[in-house]
ZADO-411542 format. One line per 3 residues: number of its first residue (from 0); for each residue y, x, z of N, C-alpha, C, O. Coordinates in steps of 0.001 Angstrom, whole numbers. Atoms other than C-alpha are relative to their C-alpha. Example, Ala and Ser with C-alpha at 12.3 -4.5 7.8 and 13.67 -1.06 7.14 Angstrom:
# residues 2
0 = -1190 890 0 -4500 12300 7800 1200 900 0 1181 1936 665  -1190 -820 -60 -1060 13670 7140 1090 -770 730 2198 -261 899
This chain:
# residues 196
0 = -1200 816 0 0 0 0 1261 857 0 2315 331 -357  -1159 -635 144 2390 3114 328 10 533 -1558 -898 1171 -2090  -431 -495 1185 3874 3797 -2926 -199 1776 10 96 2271 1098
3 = 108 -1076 480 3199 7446 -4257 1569 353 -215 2387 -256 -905  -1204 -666 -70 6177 9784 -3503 -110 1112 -115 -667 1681 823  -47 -1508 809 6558 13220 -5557 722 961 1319 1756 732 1948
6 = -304 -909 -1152 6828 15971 -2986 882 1739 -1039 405 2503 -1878  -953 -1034 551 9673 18693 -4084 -304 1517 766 -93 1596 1976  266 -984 -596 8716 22113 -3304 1766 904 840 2870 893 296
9 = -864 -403 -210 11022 24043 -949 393 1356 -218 -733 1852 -207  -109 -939 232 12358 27380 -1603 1224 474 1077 1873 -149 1917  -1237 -1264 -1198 14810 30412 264 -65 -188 1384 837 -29 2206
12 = 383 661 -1841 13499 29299 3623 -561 1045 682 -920 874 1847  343 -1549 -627 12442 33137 4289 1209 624 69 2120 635 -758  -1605 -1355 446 15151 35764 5250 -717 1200 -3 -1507 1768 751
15 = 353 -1239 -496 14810 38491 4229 312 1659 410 1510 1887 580  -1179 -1091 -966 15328 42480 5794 710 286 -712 726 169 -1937  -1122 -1049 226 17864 44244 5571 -740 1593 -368 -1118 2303 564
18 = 526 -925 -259 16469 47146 4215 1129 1492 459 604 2605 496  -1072 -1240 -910 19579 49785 5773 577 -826 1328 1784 -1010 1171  -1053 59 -1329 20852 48486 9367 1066 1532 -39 905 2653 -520
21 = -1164 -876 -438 23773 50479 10248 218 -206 1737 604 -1234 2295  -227 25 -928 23885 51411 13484 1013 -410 698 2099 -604 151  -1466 803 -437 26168 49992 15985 1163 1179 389 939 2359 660
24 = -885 -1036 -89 29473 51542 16407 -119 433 1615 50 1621 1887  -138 -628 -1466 29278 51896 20282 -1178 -182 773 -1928 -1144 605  662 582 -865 27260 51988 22726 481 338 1852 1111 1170 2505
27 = -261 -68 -1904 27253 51195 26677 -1017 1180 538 -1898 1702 -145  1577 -789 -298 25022 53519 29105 242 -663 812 1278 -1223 1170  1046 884 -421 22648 52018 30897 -337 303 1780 -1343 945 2082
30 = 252 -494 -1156 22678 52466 34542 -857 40 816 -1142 -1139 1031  1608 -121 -341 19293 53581 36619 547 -1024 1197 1602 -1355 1738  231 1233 -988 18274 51066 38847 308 379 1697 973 -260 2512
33 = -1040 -570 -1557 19172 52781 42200 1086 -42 -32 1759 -556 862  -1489 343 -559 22302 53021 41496 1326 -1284 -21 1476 -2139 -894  -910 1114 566 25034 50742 41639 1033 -100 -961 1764 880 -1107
36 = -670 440 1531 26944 49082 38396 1192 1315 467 1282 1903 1545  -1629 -613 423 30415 51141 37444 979 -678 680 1844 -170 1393  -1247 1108 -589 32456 48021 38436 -945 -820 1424 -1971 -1499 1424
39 = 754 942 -582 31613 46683 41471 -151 -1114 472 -1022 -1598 1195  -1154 942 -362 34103 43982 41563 -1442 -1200 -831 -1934 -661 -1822  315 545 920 31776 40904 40122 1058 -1079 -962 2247 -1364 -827
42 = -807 964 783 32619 38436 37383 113 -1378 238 872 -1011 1136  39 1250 -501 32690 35048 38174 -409 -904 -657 283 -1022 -1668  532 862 1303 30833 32449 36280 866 -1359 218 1447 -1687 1253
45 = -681 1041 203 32338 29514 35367 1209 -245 1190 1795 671 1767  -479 342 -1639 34281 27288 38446 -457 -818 953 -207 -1943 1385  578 630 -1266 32295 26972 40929 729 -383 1425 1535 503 1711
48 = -391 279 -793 33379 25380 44016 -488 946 1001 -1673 1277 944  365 -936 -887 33588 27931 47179 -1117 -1319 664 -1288 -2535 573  972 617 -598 30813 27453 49281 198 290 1643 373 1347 2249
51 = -417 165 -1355 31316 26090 52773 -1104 533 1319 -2173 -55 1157  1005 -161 -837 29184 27213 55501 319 -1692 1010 1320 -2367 770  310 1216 -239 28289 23941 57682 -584 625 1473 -1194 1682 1314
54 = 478 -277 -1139 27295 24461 61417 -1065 -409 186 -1345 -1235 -683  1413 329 -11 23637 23942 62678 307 -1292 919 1168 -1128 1783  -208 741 -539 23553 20671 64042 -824 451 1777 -1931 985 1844
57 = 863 134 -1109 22475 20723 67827 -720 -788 908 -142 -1139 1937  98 1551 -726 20266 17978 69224 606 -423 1413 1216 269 2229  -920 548 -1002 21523 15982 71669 -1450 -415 932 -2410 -982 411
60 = 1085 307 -1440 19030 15578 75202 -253 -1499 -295 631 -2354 -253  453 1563 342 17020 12286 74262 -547 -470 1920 -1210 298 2617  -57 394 -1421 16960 10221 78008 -1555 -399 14 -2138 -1040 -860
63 = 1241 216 -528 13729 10021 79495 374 -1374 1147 1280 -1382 1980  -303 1039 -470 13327 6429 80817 -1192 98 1380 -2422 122 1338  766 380 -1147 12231 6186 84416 -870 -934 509 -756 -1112 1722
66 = 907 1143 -5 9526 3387 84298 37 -979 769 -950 -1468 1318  306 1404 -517 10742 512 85729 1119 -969 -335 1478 -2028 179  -992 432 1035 13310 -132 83261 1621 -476 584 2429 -948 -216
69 = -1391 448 -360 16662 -876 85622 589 1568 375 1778 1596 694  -908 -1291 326 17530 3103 85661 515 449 1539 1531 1071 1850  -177 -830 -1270 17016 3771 89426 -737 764 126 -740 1260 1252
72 = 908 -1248 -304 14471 6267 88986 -1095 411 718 -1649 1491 927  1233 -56 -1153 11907 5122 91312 -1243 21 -933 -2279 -356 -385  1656 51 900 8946 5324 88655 -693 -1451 644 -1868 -1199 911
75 = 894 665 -599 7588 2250 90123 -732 -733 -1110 -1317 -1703 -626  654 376 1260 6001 1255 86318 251 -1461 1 -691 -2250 86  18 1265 918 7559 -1892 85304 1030 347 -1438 1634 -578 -1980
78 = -495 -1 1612 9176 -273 81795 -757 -390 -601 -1484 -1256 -115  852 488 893 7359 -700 78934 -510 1681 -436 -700 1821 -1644  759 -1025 118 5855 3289 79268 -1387 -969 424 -1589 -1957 1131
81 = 1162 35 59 2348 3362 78596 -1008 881 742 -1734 1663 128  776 -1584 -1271 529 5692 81925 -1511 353 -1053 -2202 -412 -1725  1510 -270 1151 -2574 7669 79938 -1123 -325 720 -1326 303 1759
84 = 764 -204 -697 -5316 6602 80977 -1077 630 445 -1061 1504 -422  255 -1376 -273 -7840 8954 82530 -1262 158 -907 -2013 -803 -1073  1630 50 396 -10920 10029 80759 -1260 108 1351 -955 659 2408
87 = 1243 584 -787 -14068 9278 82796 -399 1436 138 -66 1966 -922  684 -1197 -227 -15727 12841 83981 -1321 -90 145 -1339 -744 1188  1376 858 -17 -19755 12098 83820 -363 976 1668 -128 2119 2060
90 = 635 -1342 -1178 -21373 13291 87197 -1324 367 -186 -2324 -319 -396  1581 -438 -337 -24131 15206 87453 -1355 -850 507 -1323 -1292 1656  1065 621 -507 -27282 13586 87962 -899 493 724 -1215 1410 -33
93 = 690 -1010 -992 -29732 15242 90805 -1287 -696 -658 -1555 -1877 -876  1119 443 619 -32910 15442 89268 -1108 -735 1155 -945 -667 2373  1196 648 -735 -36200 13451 90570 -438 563 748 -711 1696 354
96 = 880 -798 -1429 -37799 14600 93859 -1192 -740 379 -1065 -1964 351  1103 128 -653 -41442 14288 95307 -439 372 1247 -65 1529 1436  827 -185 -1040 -43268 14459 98455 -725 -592 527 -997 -1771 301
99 = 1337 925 -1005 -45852 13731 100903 236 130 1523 619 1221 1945  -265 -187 -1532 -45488 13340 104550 -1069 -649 653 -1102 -1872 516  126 -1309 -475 -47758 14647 106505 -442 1125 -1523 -421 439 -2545
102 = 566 -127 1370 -49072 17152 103375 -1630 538 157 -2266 945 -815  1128 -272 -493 -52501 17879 105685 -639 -696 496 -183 -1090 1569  473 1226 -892 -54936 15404 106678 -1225 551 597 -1809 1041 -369
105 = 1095 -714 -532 -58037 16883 108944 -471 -1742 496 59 -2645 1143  1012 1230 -393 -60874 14129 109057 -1349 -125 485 -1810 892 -33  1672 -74 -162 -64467 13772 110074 -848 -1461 -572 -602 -2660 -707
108 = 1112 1159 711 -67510 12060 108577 -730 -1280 1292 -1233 -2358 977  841 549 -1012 -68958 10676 112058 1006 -670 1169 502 -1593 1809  -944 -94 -871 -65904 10408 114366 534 -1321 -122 1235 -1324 -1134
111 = -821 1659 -130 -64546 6576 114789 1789 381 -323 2400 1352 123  -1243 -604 -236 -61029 6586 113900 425 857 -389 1650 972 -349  -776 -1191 677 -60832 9898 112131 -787 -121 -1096 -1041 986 -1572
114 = 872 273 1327 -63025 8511 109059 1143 110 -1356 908 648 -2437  -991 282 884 -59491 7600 107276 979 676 415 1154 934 1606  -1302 -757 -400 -56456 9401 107156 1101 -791 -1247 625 -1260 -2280
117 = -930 526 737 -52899 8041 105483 1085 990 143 1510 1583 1134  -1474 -991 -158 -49866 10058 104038 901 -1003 -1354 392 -1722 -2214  -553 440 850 -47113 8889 102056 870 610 -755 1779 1323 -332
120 = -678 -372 1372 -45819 9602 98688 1231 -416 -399 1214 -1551 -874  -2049 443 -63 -41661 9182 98377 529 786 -1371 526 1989 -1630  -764 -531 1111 -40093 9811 95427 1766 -419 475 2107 -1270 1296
123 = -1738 -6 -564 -35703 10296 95654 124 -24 -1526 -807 95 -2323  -623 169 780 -33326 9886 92993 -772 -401 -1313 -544 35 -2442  588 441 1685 -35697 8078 90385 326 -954 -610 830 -1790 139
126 = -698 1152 862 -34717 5611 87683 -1014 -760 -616 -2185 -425 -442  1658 26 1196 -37174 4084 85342 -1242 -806 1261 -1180 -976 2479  999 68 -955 -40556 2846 86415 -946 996 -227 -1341 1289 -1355
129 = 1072 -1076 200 -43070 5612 87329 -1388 -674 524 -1189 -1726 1133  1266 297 -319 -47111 5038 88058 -227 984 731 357 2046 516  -360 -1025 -1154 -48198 6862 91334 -2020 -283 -772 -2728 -1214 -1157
132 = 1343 -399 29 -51658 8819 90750 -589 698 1170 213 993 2057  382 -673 -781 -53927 10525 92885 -1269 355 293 -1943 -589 704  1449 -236 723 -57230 12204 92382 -743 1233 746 105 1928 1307
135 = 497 -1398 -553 -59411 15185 93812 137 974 -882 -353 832 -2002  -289 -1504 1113 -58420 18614 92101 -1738 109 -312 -2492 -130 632  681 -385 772 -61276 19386 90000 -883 -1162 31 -1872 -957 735
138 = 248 1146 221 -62361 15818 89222 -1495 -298 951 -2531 -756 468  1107 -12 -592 -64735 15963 92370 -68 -1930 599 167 -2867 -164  182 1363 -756 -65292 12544 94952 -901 388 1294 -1854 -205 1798
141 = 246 43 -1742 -65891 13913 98285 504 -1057 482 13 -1347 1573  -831 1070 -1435 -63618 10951 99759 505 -662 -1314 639 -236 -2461  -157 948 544 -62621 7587 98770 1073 -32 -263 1493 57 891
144 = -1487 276 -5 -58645 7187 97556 451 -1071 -173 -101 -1714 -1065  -970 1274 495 -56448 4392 97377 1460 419 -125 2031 1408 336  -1278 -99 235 -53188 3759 96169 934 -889 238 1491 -1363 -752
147 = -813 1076 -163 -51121 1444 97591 408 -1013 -555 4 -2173 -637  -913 315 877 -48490 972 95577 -301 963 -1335 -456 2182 -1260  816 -797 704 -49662 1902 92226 1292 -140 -1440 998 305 -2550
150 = -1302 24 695 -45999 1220 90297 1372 -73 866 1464 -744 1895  -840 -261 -1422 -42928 2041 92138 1033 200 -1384 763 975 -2301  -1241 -28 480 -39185 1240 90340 855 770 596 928 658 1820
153 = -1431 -1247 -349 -36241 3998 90766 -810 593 1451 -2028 771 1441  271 -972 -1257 -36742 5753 94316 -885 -1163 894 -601 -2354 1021  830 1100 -844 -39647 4245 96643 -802 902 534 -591 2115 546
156 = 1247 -982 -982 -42988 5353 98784 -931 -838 -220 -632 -2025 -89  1114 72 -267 -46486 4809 98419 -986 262 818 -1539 1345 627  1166 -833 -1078 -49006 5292 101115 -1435 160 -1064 -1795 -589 -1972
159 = 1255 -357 1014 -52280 6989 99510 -990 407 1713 -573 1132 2617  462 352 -780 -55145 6253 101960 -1567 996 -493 -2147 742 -1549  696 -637 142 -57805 8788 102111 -1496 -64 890 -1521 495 1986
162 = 1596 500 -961 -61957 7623 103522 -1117 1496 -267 -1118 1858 -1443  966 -737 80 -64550 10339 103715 -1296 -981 -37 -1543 -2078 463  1188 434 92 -68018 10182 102442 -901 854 977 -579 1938 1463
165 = 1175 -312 -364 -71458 10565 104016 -195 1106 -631 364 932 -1714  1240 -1005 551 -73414 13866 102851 713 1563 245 1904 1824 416  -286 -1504 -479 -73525 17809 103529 1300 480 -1426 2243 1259 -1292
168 = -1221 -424 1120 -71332 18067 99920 1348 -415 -48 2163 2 -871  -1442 1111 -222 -68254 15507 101208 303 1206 1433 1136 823 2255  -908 -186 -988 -67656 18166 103857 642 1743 -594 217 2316 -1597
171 = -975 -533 594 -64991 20965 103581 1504 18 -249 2121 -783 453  -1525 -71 49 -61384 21635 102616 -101 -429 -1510 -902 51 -2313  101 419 1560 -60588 19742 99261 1344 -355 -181 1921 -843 790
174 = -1520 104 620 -57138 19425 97456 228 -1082 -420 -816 -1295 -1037  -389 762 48 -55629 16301 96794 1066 -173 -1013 2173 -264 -483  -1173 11 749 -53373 16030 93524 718 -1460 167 118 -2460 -225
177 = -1336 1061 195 -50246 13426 93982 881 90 -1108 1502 1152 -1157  -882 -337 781 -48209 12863 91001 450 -1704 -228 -35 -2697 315  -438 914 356 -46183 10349 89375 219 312 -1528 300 1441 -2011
180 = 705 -150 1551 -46558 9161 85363 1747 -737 -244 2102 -1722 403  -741 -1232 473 -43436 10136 83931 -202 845 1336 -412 191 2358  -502 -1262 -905 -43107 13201 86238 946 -193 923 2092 -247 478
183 = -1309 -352 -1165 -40987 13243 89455 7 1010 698 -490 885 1817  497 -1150 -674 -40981 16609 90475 -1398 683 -389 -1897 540 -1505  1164 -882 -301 -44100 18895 91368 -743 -1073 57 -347 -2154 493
186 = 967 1079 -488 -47189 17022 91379 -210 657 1476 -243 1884 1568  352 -12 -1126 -47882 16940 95036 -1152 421 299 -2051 -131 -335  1513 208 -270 -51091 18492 96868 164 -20 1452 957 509 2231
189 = 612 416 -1072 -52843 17041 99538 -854 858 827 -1926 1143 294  1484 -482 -428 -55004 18797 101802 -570 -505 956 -104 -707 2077  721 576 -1174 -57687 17407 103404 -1465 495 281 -2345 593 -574
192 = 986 -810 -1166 -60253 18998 106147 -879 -765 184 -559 -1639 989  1168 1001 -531 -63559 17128 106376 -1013 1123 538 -1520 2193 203  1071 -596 -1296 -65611 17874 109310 -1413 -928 -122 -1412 -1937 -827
195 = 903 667 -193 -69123 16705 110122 582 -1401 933 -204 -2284 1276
């Protein structure tokens, strides 16, 4: 749709050298960079307006408002300050404790009255619920055990109730493991003395 338009070539649109320059009639010299110009007066460009120096402003003491907004100074907090409030510090927690009281029980097989012996198992600072165990060290059964209390919430006591058996192999010194299921402490040992 655009019409065909004859393109005219351009010409003399190169310059070209000079083949003789003629040197210039004068020249300036050139002064090394350390030192300073010839004139040392400068020139002045155009007209610029002098330039004013302006003083540093100095702030002015911003009033600290005494918190109770009528400007007697008693802090007694009815402004509209915001007091920080404190962060919380966590305390230490004292870990779980065990014991037995007495931790020796001396019994006899024949003796009225000294057949059974009782000590009790106290746990301190516990949380949680623990399961109270209690067993003969080396999975023997010289003597009968019971367990009282056989679940015990945060800090409590169990009595663990100890019966001797009949026969020449139920007598002796035999160890008594006490523990609690999570862990409270040391597992506890028992010792108990069976006599004829």
């Amino acid at each position: 749709m655009i019409p065909f338009t004859p393109i005219t070539q351009v010409t003399g649109d190169v310059a070209s050298p000079d083949p003789s320059p003629s040197p210039s009639a004068s020249t300036s010299p050139i002064n090394p960079i350390d030192q300073p110009p010839a004139d040392p007066t400068p020139t002045p460009i155009g007209d610029l307006p002098p330039v004013e120096s302006s003083p540093t402003p100095t702030p002015s003491p911003t009033a600290t408002p005494n918190g109770n907004g009528n400007g007697n100074g008693n802090g007694n907090g009815h402004g509209n300050n915001a007091s920080p409030t404190p962060t919380p510090t966590p305390t230490p927690t004292s870990p779980c404790v065990s014991f037995l009281t007495p931790n020796t029980l001396s019994l006899s097989q024949s003796l009225p009255g000294h057949q059974t012996g009782t000590v009790t198992f106290t746990m301190t600072n516990a949380t949680g619920v623990r399961f109270i165990n209690a067993a003969q060290a080396g999975n023997g059964n010289a003597m009968s055990i019971e367990v009282s209390l056989l679940r015990i919430d945060g800090s409590g006591s169990s009595a663990i109730s100890v019966t001797t058996k009949n026969g020449g192999g139920n007598r002796g010194v035999f160890i008594v493991n006490v523990s609690a299921d999570p862990s409270c402490g040391e597992t506890q040992k028992l010792t108990v003395s069976i006599s004829n």
